[in-house]
LOVEX-879965 format. One line per 3 residues: number of its first residue (from 1); for each residue x, y, z of C-alpha. Coordinates in nm, 3 decimals, padded with zeros to 5 digits. Example, Ala and Ser with C-alpha at 12.3 -4.5 7.8 and 13.67 -1.06 7.14 Angstrom:
! residues 2
1	01.230 -00.450 00.780 | 01.367 -00.106 00.714
! end
This chain:
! residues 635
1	00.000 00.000 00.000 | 00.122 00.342 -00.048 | 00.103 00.625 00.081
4	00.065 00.995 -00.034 | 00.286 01.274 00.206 | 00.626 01.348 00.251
7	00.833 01.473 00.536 | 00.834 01.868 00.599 | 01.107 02.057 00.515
10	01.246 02.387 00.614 | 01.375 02.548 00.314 | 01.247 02.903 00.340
13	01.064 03.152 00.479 | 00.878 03.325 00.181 | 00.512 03.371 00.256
16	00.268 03.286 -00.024 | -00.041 03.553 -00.005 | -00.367 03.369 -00.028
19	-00.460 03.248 -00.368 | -00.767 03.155 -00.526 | -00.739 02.817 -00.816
22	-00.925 02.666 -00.967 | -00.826 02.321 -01.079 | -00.886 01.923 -01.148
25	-00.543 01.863 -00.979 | -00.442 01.995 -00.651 | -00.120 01.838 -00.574
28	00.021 01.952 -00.977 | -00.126 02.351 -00.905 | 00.032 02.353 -00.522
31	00.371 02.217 -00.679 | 00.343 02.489 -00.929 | 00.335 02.787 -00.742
34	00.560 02.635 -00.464 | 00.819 02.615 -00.714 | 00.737 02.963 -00.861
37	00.797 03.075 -00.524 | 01.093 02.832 -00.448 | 00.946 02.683 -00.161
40	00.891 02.316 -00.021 | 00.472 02.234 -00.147 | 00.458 02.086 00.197
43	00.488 02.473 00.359 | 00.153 02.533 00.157 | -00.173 02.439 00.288
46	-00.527 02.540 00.117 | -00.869 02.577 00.228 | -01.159 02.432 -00.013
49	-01.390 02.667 -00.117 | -01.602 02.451 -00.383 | -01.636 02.120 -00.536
52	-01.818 02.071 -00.895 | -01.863 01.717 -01.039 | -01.946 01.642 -01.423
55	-02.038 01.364 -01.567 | -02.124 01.229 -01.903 | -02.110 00.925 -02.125
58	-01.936 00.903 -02.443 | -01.788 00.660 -02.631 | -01.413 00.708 -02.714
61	-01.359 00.963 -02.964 | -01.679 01.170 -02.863 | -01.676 01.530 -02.750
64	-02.014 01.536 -02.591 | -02.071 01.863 -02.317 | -01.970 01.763 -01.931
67	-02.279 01.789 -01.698 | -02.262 01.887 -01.352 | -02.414 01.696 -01.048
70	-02.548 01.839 -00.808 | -02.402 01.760 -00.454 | -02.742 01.637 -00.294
73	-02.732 01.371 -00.646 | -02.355 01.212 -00.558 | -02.478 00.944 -00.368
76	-02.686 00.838 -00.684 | -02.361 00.774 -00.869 | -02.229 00.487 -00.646
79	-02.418 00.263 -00.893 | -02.261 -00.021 -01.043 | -02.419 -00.028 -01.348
82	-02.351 00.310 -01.474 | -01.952 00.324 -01.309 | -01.892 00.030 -01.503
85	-02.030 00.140 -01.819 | -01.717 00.217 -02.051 | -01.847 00.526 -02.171
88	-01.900 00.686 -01.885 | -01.699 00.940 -01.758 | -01.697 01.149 -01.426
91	-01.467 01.405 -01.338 | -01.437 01.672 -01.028 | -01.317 02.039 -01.007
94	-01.184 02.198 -00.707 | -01.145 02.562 -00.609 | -00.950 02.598 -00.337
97	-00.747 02.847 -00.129 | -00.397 02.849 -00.121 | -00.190 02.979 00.144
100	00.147 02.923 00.358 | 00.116 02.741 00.674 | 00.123 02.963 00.954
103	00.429 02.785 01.199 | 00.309 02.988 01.479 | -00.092 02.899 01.577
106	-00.155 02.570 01.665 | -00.456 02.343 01.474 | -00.639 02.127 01.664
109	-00.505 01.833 01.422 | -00.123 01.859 01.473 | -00.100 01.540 01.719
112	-00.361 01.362 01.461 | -00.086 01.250 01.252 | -00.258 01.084 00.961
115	-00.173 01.024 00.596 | -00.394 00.855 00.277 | -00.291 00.578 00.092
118	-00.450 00.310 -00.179 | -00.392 -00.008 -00.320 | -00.212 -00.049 -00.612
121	-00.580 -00.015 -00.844 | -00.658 00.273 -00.642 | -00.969 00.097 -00.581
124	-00.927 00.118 -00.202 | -00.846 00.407 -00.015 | -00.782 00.428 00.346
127	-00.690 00.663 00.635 | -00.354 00.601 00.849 | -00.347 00.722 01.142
130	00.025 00.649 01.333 | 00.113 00.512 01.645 | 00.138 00.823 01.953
133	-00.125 01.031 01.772 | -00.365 01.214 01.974 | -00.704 01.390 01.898
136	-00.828 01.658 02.112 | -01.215 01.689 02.098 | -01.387 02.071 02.059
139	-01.711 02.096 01.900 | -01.741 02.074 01.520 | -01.496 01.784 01.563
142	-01.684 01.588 01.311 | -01.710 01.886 01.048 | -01.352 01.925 01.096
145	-01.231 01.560 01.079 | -01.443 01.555 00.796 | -01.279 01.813 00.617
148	-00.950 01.727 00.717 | -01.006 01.386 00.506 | -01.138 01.531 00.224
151	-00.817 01.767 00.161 | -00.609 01.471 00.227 | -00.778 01.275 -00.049
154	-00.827 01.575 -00.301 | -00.407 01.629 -00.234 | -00.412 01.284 -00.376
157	-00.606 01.319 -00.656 | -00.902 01.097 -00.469 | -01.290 01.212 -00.577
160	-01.495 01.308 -00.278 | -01.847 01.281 -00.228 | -01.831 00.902 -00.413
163	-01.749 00.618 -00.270 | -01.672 00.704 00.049 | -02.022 00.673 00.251
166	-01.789 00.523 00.490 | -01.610 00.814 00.592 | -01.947 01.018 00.799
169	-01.924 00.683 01.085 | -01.561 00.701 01.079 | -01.575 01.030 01.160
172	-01.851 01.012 01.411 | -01.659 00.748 01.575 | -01.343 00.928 01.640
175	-01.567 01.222 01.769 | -01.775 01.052 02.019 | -01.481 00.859 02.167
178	-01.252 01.193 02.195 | -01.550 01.365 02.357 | -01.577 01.098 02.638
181	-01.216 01.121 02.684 | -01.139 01.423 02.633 | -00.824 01.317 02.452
184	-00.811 00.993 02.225 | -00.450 00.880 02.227 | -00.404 00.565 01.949
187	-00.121 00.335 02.142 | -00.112 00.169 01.787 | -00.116 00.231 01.409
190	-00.488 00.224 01.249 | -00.583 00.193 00.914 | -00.931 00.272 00.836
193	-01.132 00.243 00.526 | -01.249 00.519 00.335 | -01.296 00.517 00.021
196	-01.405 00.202 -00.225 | -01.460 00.208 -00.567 | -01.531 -00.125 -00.842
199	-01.211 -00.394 -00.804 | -01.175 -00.488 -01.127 | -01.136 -00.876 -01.204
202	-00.837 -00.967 -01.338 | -00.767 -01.146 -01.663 | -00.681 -01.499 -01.627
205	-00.497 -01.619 -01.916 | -00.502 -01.966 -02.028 | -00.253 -02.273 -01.883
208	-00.185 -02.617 -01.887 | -00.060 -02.783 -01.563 | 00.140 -03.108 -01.547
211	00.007 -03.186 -01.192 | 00.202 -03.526 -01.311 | 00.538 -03.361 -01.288
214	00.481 -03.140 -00.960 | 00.317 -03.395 -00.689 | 00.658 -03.512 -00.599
217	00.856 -03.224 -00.563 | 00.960 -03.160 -00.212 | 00.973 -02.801 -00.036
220	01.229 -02.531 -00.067 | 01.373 -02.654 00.243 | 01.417 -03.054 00.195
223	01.735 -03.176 00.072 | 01.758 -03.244 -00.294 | 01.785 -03.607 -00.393
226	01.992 -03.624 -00.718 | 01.979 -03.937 -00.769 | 01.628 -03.899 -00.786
229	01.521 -03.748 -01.166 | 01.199 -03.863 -01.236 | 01.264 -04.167 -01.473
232	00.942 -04.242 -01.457 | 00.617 -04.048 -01.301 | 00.402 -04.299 -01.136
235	00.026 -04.203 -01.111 | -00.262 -04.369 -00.906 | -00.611 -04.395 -00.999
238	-00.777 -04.118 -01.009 | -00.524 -03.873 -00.945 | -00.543 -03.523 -01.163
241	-00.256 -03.589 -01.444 | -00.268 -03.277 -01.659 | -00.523 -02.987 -01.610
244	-00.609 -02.711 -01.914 | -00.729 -02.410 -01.726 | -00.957 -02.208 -01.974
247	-00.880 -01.853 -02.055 | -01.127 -01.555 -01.881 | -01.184 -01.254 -01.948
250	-01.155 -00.994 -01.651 | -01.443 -00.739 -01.509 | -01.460 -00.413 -01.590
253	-01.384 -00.190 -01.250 | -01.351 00.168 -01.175 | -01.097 00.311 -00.914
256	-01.164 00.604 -00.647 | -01.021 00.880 -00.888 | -01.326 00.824 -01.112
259	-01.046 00.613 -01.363 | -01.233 00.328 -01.573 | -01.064 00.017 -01.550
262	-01.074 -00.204 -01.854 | -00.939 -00.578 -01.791 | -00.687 -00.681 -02.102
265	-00.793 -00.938 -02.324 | -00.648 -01.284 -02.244 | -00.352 -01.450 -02.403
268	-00.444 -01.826 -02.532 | -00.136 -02.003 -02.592 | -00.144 -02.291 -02.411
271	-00.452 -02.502 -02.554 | -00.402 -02.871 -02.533 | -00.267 -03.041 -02.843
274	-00.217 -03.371 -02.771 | -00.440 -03.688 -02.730 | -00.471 -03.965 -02.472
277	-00.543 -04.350 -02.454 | -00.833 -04.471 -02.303 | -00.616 -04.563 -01.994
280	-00.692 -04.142 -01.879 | -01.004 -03.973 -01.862 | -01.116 -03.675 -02.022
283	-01.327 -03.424 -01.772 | -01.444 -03.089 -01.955 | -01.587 -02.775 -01.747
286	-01.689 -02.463 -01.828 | -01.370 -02.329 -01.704 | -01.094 -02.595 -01.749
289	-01.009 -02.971 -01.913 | -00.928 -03.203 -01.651 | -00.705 -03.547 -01.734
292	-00.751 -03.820 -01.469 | -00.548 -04.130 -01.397 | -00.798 -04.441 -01.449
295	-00.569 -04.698 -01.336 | -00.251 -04.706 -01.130 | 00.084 -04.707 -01.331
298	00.305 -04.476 -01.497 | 00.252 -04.173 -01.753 | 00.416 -04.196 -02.062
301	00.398 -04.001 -02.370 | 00.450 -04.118 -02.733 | 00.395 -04.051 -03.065
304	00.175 -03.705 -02.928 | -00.024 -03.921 -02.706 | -00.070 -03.972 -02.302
307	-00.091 -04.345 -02.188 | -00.057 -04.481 -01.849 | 00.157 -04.830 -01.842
310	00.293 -05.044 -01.596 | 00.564 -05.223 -01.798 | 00.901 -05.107 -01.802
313	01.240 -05.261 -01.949 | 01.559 -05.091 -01.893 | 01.922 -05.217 -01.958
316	02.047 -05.074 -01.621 | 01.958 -04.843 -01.350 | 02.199 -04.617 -01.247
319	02.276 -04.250 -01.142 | 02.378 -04.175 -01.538 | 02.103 -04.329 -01.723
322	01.773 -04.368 -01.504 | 01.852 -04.230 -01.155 | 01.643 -04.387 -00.897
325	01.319 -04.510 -00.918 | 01.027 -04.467 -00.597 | 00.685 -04.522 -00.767
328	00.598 -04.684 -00.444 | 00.530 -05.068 -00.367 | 00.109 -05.007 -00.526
331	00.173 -04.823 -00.788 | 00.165 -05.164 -01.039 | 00.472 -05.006 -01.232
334	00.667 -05.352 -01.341 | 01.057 -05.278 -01.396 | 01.275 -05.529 -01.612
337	01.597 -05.456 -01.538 | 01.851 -05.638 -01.861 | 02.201 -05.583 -01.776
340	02.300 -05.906 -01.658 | 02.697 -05.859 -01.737 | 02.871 -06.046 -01.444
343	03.109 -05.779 -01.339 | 02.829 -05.480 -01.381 | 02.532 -05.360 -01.174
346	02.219 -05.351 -01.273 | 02.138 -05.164 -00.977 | 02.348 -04.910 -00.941
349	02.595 -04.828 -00.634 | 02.298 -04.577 -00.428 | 02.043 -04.650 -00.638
352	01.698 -04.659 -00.459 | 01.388 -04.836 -00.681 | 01.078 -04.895 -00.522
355	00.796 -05.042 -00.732 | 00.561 -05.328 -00.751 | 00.783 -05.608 -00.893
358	01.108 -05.629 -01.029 | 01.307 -05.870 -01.233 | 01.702 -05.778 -01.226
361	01.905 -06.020 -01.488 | 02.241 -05.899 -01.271 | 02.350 -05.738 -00.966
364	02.257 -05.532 -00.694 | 02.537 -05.287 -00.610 | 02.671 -05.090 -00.327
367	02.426 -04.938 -00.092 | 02.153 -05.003 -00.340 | 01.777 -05.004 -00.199
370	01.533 -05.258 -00.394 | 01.209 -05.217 -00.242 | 00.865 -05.411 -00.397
373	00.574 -05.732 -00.354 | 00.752 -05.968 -00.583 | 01.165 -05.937 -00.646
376	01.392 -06.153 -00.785 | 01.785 -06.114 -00.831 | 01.943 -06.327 -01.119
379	02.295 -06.223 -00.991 | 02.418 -06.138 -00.680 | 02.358 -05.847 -00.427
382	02.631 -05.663 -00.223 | 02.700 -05.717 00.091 | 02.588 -05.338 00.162
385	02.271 -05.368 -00.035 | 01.900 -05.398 00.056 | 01.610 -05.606 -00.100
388	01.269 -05.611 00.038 | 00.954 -05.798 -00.055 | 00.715 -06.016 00.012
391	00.779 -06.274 -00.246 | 01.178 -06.259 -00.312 | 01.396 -06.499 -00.512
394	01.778 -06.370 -00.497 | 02.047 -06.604 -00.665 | 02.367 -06.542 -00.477
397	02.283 -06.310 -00.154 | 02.600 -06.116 00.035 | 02.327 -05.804 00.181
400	02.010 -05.741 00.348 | 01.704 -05.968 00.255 | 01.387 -05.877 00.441
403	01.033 -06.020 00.328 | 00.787 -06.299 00.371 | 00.884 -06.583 00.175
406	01.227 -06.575 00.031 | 01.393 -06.842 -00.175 | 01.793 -06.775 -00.187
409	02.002 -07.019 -00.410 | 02.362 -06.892 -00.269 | 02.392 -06.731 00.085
412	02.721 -06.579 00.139 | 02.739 -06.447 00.491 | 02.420 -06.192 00.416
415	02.157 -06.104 00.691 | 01.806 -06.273 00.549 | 01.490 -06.192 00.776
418	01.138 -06.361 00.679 | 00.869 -06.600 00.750 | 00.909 -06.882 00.529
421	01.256 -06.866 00.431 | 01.469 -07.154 00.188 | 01.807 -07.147 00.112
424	01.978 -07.422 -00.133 | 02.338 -07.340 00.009 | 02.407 -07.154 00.305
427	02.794 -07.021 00.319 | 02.776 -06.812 00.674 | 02.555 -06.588 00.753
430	02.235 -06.452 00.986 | 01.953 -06.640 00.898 | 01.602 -06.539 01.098
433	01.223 -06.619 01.039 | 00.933 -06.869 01.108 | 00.996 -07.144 00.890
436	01.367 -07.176 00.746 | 01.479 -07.478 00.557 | 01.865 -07.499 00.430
439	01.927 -07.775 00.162 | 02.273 -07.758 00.232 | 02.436 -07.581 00.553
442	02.810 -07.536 00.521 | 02.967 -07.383 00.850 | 02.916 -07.038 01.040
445	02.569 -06.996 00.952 | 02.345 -06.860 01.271 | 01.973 -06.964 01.222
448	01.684 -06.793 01.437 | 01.359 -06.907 01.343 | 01.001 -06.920 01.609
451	00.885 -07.237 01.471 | 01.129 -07.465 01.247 | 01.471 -07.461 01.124
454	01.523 -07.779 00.900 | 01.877 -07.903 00.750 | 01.845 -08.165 00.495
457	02.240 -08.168 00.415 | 02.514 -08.058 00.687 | 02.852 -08.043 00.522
460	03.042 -07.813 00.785 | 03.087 -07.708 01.172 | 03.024 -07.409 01.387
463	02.674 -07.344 01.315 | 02.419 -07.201 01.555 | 02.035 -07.277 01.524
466	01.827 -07.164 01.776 | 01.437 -07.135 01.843 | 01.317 -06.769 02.001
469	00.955 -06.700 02.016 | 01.061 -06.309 02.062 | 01.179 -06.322 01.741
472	00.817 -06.259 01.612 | 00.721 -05.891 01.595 | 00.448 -05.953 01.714
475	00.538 -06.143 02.024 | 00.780 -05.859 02.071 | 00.551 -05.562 02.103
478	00.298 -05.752 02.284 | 00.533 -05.840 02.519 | 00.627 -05.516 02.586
481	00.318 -05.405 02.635 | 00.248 -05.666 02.886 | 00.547 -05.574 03.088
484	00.519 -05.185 03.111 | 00.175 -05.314 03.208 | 00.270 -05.495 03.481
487	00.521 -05.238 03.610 | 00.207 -04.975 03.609 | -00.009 -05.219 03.785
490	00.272 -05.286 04.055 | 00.341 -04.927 04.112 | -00.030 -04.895 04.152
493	-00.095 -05.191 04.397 | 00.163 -05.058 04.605 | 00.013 -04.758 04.629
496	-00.348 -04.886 04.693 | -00.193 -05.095 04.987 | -00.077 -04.809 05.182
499	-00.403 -04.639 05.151 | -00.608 -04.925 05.278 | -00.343 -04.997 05.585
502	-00.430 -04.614 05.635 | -00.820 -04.617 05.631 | -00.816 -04.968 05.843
505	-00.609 -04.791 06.070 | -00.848 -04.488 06.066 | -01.130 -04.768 06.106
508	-00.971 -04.924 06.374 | -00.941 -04.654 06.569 | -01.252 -04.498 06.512
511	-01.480 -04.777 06.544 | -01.508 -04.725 06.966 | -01.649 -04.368 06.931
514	-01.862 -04.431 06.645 | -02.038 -04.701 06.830 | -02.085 -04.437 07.131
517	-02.212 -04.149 06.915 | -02.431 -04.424 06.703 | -02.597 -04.531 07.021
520	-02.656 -04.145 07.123 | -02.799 -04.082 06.854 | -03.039 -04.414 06.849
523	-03.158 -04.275 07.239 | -03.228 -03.911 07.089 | -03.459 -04.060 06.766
526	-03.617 -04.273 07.029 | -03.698 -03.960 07.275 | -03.777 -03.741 06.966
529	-03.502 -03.521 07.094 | -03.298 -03.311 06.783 | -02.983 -03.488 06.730
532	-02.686 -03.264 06.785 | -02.513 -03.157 06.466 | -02.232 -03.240 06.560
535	-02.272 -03.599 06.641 | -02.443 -03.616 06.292 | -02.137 -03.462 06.130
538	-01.900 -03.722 06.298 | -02.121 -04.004 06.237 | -02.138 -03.937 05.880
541	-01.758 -03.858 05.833 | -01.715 -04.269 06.001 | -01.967 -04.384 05.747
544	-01.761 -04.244 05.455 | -01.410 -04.380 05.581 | -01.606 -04.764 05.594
547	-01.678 -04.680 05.215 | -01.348 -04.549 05.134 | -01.128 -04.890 05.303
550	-01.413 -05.096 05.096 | -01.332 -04.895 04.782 | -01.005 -04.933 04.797
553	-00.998 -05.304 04.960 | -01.242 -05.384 04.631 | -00.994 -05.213 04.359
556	-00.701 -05.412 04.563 | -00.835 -05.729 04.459 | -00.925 -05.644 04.090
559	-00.586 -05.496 04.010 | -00.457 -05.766 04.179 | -00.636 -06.029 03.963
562	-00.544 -05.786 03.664 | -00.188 -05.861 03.762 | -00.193 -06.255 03.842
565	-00.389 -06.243 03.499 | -00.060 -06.090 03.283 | 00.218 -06.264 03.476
568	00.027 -06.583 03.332 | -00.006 -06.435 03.023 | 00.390 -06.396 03.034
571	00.420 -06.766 03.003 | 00.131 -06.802 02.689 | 00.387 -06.608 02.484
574	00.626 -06.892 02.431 | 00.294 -07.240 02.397 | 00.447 -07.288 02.067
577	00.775 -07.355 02.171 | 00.707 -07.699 02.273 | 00.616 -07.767 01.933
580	00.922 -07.605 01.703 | 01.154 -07.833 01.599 | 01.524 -07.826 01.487
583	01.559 -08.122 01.223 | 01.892 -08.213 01.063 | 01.829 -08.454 00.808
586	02.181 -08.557 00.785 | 02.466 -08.683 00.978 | 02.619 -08.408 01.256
589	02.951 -08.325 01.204 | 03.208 -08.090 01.382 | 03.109 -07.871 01.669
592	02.724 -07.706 01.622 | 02.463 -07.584 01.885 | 02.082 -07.624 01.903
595	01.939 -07.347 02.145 | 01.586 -07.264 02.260 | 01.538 -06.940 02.434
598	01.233 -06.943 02.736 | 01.036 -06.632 02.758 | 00.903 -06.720 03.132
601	01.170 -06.775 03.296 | 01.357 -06.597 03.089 | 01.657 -06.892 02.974
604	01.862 -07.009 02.703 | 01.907 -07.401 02.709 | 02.159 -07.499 02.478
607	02.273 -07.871 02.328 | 02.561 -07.965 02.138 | 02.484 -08.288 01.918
610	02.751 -08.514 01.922 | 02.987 -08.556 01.620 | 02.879 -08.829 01.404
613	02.533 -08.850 01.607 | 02.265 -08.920 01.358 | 01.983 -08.800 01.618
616	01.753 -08.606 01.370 | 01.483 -08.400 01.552 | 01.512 -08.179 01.896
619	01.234 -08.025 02.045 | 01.215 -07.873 02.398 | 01.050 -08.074 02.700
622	00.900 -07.981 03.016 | 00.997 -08.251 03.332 | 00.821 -08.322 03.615
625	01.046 -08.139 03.843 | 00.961 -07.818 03.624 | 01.304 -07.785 03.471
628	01.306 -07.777 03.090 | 01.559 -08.005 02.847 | 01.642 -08.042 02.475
631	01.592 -08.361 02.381 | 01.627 -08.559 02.045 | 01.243 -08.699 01.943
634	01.203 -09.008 01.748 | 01.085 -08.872 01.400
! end
């Protein structure tokens, strides 16, 4: 917003004798005969004597006569429909007299320190009045607010008399609440509103939006991933792809200085030029063309024309070529990855790809991230790399494998996590899920599994394979749960203890008077004598320390239960260890541990088949004595 005024200046003394203008512009006849006197405009004030208004409509190139409205009729010309006729026009003249301020006398205004200023259509004017002003009331405060205002405006080549209805409670406002306080001080800046004219509508030229290209992009402040270039833009159904936004034409308007406003025309250069498959839909409005998604997939355009697929082959994906790919595990974007050259990656070294399925002919490299439902891996993956997904086939595995069932042909010391994991040939490594069967276990290979871990061909020594029921997730976080539970409920019964050894103590000791005061009061009911309220008082206060100690005694026993209930529950969380079994199909050889891990009591039994033993299935047993053993079952 700006606003009109500048700061005073001292630049001479020379007096201006009072003269009479008459003018259209006050500001441009003040500067004029400030500067023919060589003076700062701002040491010139003037008093206005007259206001005319004219009016008339012509179209452009017309030289019709101006007629003047009368200044009871002004209020007639705040109507829309002739201001915003384009051959109307409405000017003012002012005569005014001008004079140099006198420094000496004081005006009742010069703490009401105020200035004018619009919006950039001038369609909006409004009043400023600073911070530490003050307004002194005397009568004709109104008259002289009021007139104050209207210089102000006219200085800024403002109409007055139109559009400004606002400005007669403004002005009342200010007056009433100086004249009940003798002196209204403003502790703040105010703006107030006083003038409004027709806000034009603005033109909207036409555009096309590739909502496609623009829902991934990340804020100003995120760090940019440049490994990340948009290979492919994945889409879901029903999300806006590309939107056409029609052109419109603006509104006419007219500003506070009488000035018609006349929106430009708008420029069409964007209009849609291409087609689509039937894979998008077409949605046409009055004021735009709207391309939606109709299945889940990527956009793609070829031979002028948009198409959503879900197939992709690529020879590699790397930072030079693709960059990485994140359509997201639903998307039902299909990658084929070719290279399948031994000694390259397919995946390149910090690649990230994250899509539905993936076939990759070669290998994973360095800190690579392959994320989807259904993987497979016809090479091998790097000992830093990650592959997750639910159904996963990896050839010859050195990383990360997490999923749900995972077939591995080759581990090499890698980290595999799953439920129903099988491994031809296990070389080393961390092996954990629900099911896991090896075809052939070499040596160094730790297996963790809640339910089975089976061996069908042993061909090596130093091999752990244990059974964990907290291996589950699951089992895990309910676990948890059930122990911050307890500790809550333990903390609690502690506390609910101490209160009921305090009431029964308060009981106790109060039961000998109560029985006094309860046969008092029995003798004075019986007599028809008024109880005293005191005995009444005490009597009652007894009554409600017996219902407190059987409160508390009651929630005692339930949290109690509640407790008795979970430490029983601890036990539940490990039924199915009884029946997981560690089978080795095949003679034992060197020096290799079978382990099963007790949630309640919390142990780790461990046996060490003999070398050469041929005892084929372990499973954990319960004795009599309520110890707990390994022991080999017959199969």
């Amino acid at each position: 917003m700006a606003f009109f005024g500048s700061k005073k200046k001292q630049q001479s003394v020379k007096k201006v004798r009072p003269t009479v203008i008459r003018t259209q512009n006050v500001a441009k006849e003040i500067f004029s005969l400030a500067k023919s006197y060589e003076i700062d405009p701002e040491q010139l004030d003037f008093n206005l004597l007259g206001v005319q208004t004219y009016t008339r409509v012509a179209a452009e190139g017309q030289d019709l006569e101006w007629e003047e409205v009368s200044p009871g009729s002004l209020h007639e010309l705040d109507d829309g429909e002739a201001l915003l006729n384009p051959e109307f026009q409405i000017r003012q003249t002012y005569e005014i007299e001008v004079f140099s301020k006198d420094k000496s006398s004081e005006h009742i205004c010069d703490e009401f320190k105020t200035a004018v200023g619009a919006n950039a259509t001038k369609c909006k004017v409004y009043l400023s009045i600073s911070e530490g002003s003050k307004l002194t009331y005397v009568e004709n405060l109104e008259h002289i607010l009021k007139t104050l205002i209207d210089k102000k405006k006219i200085r800024a080549g403002i109409l007055i008399g139109i559009f400004d209805e606002m400005v007669d409670d403004l002005v009342s406002k200010l007056s009433a609440s100086s004249r009940i306080n003798g002196v209204l001080e403003f502790s703040k800046r105010e703006t107030h509103l006083i003038a409004e004219g027709f806000e034009p509508t603005a033109t909207i030229n036409d555009a096309l939006i590739l909502h496609y290209e623009t829902h991934n992009e990340v804020d100003d402040n995120s760090k940019v991933d440049y490994a990340s270039r948009g290979f492919i833009q994945s889409v879901k159904e029903g999300e806006l792809l590309i939107e056409y936004q029609k052109p419109k034409n603006g509104k006419y308007g007219r500003n506070c200085r009488g000035e018609f406003m006349q929106p430009a025309d708008p420029i069409v250069s964007n209009e849609p030029t291409f087609n689509v498959e039937d894979t998008i839909k077409v949605v046409e409005t009055p004021d735009s063309i709207k391309y939606i998604a109709k299945e889940n997939g990527y956009i793609a355009f070829e031979d002028n024309k948009y198409i959503i697929k879900q197939d992709v082959d690529v020879s590699e994906i790397s930072f030079k070529t693709t960059g990485s790919i994140s359509s997201g595990v639903d998307s039902d974007v299909n990658i084929s990855v070719k290279e399948s050259d031994a000694i390259k990656d397919a995946i390149g070294t910090g690649m990230t790809v994250e899509v539905s399925e993936i076939d990759i002919d070669g290998n994973v490299g360095s800190n690579a991230k392959v994320i989807a439902k259904r993987a497979t891996v016809g090479g091998q993956t790097h000992q830093s790399a990650l592959v997750r997904a639910d159904e996963l086939d990896i050839n010859v595995h050195k990383g990360r494998a997490e999923g749900k069932n995972i077939h591995i042909t080759r581990l090499e010391h890698g980290y595999v996590k799953g439920e129903d994991v099988e491994i031809a040939q296990a070389l080393g490594g961390n092996i954990f899920g629900k099911n896991i069967v090896l075809d052939v276990c070499t040596s160094h290979v730790k297996a963790t599994a809640t339910k089975l871990i089976e061996i069908k061909k042993l061909h090596g020594s130093e091999n752990t394979f244990t059974i964990d029921p907290k291996l589950s997730e699951d089992v895990q976080k309910d676990l948890k749960n059930n122990e911050d539970t307890i500790k809550e409920l333990e903390v609690e019964i502690r506390e609910l203890k101490k209160e009921v050894e305090k009431y029964t103590k308060l009981v106790k000791d109060g039961t000998p008077a109560f029985l006094d005061i309860k046969k008092r009061l029995v003798h004075y009911k019986k007599n028809g004598v008024k109880m005293p309220e005191a005995f009444v008082k005490k009597y009652k206060q007894f009554q409600a320390m017996q219902e407190q100690l059987k409160s508390l005694e009651e929630k005692l026993v339930k949290q109690q239960d509640h407790l008795n209930l979970l430490g029983s529950k601890v036990s539940s969380f490990q039924d199915n260890i009884f029946d997981a079994r560690i089978i080795n199909r095949g003679e034992w050889i060197g020096y290799n541990e079978i382990k099963f891990k007790l949630v309640e009591p919390p142990i780790e039994l461990v046996y060490k088949p003999t070398e050469g033993s041929e005892e084929k299935i372990f499973g954990l047993k319960e004795l009599e004595s309520g110890e707990y053993v390994i022991r080999a079952l017959i199969d």
